[in-house]
C-alpha atoms as one frame of an Amber mdcrd trajectory, in Angstrom:
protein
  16.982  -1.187  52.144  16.400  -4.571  50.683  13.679  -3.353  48.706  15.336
  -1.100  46.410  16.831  -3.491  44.193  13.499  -5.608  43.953  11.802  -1.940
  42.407  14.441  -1.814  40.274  14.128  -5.482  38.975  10.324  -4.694  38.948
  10.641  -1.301  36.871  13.002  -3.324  34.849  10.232  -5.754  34.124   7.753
  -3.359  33.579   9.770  -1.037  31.642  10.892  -4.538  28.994   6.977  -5.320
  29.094   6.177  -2.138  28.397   8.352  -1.442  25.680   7.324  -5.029  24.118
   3.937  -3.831  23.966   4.320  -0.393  22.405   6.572  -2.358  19.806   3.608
  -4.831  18.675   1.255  -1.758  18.317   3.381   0.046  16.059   3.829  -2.885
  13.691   0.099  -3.670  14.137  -0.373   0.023  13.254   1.847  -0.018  10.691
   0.374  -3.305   8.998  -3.221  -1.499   9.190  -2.184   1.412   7.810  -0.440
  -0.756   5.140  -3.178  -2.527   4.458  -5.526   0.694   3.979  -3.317   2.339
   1.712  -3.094  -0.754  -0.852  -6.957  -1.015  -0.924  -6.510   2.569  -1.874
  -4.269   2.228  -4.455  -6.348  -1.020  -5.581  -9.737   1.156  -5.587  -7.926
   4.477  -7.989  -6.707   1.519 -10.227 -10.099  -0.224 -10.367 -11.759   3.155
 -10.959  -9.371   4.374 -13.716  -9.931   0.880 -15.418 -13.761   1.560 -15.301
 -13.462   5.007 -16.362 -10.990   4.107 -19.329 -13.802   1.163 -20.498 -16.528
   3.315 -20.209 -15.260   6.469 -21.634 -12.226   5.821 -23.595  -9.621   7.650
 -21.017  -5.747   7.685 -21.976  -2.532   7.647 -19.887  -2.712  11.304 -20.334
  -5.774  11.666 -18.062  -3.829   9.181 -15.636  -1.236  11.492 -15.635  -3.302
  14.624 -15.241  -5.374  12.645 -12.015  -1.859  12.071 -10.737  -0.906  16.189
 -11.011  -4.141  17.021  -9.677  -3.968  14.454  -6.682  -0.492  15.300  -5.819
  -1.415  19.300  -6.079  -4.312  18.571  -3.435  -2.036  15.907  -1.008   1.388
  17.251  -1.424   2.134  16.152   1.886   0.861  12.406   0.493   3.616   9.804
  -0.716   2.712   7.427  -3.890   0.654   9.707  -6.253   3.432  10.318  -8.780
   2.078  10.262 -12.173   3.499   6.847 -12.781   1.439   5.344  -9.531  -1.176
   5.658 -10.982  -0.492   3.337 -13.617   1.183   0.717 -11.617  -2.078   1.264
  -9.555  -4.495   0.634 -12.797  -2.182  -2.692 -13.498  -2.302  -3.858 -10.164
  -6.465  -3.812 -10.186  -6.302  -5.378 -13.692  -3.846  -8.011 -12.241  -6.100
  -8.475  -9.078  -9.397  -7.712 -10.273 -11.543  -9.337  -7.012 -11.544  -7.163
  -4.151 -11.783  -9.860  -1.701  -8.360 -11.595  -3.004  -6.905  -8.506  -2.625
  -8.376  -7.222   0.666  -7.295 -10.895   2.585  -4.064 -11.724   0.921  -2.728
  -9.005  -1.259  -2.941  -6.245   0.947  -0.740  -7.726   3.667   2.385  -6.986
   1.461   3.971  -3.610   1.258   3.358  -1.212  -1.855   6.566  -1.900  -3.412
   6.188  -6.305  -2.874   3.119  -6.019  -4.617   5.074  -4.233  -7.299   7.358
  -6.809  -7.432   4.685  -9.354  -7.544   2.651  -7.901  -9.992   6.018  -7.216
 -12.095   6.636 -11.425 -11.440   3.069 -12.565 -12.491   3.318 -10.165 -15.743
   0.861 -11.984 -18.468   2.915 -11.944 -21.843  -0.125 -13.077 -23.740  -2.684
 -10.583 -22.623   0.002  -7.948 -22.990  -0.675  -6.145 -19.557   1.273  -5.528
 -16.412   3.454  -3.079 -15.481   3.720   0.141 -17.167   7.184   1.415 -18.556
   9.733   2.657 -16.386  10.526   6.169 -18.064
């Protein structure tokens, strides 16, 4: 009978262990999955800053991309129609991929909004769009 309360201290070890590691692969999950979704945002941006040089497009195709995006992934947080902007500003802000793929995109959505609302560039009269 003596070894029923070493099992238990053993499932009790197993079960803290156990429960440590399924914790550290949902945060390193959750920081991949993070870190996808900003170089997503930071690609749309980069494209919609390409396509507005090259062909003259206005906020009101932005806002029709965002419509047609959010038609086609309703089940899809972050394509509002003013995402895309912050998502155009945020590639302008950031415009090497490399900067943002090692250091920016280690921050949630809404801290890069932040930071991209803190490093705002008065003289070049970007940064973030309007809040309506």
């Amino acid at each position: 009978m003596t070894k029923a309360p070493a099992l238990l201290a053993d499932y009790r070890e197993l079960l803290a262990a156990l429960k440590a590691r399924i914790g550290d692969a949902r945060l390193r999950a959750s920081v991949s999955v993070n870190r996808e979704l900003v170089l997503l945002y930071w690609e749309i941006g980069r494209d919609i800053l390409a396509r507005q040089a090259a062909e003259g497009w206005g906020t009101g195709v932005i806002e029709r991309l965002a419509r047609d995006l959010k038609r086609d992934f309703s089940d899809m947080t972050g394509l509002s129609p003013r995402n895309p902007k912050y998502m155009r500003a945020f590639a302008e802000a950031w415009p090497d991929r490399e900067i943002v793929q090692q250091l920016v995109a280690q921050l949630p959505w809404g801290h890069n909004l932040r930071l991209l609302e803190a490093v705002k560039r008065p003289e070049r009269g970007h940064g973030m769009p309007a809040k309506r």
